[in-house]
C-alpha positions in Angstrom: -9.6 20.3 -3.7 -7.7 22.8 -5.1 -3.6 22.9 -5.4 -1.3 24.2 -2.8 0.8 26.2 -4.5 3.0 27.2 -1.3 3.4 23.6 -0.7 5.2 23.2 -4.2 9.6 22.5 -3.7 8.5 22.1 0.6 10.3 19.5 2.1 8.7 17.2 5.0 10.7 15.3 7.6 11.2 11.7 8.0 8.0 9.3 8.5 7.1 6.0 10.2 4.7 3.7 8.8 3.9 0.6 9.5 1.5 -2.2 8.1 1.1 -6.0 9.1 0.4 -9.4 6.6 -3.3 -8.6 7.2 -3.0 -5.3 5.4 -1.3 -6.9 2.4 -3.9 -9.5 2.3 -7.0 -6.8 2.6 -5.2 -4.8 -0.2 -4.9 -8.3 -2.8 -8.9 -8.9 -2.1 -9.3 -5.1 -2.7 -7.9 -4.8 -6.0 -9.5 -8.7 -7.0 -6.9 -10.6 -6.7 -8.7 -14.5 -7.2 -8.0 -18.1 -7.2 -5.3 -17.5 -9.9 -3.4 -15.0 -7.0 -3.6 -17.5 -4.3 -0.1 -16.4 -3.0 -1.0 -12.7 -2.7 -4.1 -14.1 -1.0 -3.4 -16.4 1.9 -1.1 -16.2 5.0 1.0 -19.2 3.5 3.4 -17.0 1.6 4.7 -13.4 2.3 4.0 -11.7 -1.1 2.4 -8.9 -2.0 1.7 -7.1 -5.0 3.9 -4.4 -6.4 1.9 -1.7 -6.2 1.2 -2.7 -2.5 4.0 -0.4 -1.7 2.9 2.9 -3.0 -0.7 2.7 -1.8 0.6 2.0 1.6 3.3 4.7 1.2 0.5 6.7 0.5 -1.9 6.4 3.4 1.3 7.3 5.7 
């Protein structure tokens, strides 16, 4: 896919995303998060991993 140049200094508007525990639990198993992650893994705690952020930034 090749480069937008006109899109280059553009500005977009504000935008909404959402995402729920399940997500952040899909996105440990995705990346291979184990039995040493447990935390990042189960519905017990409400962790997630740092670059859970910018990947679901991302999607948006």
């Amino acid at each position: 896919m090749p480069i937008n140049t006109d899109a280059v200094g553009a500005s977009g508007g504000p935008v909404s995303h959402g995402w729920t525990s399940k997500d952040a639990l899909l996105y440990a198993v995705g990346i291979g998060a184990g039995t040493d992650e447990l935390a990042f893994t189960t519905e017990n705690t409400k962790r997630s991993f740092q670059t859970w952020s910018g990947s679901s930034q991302a999607s948006a």
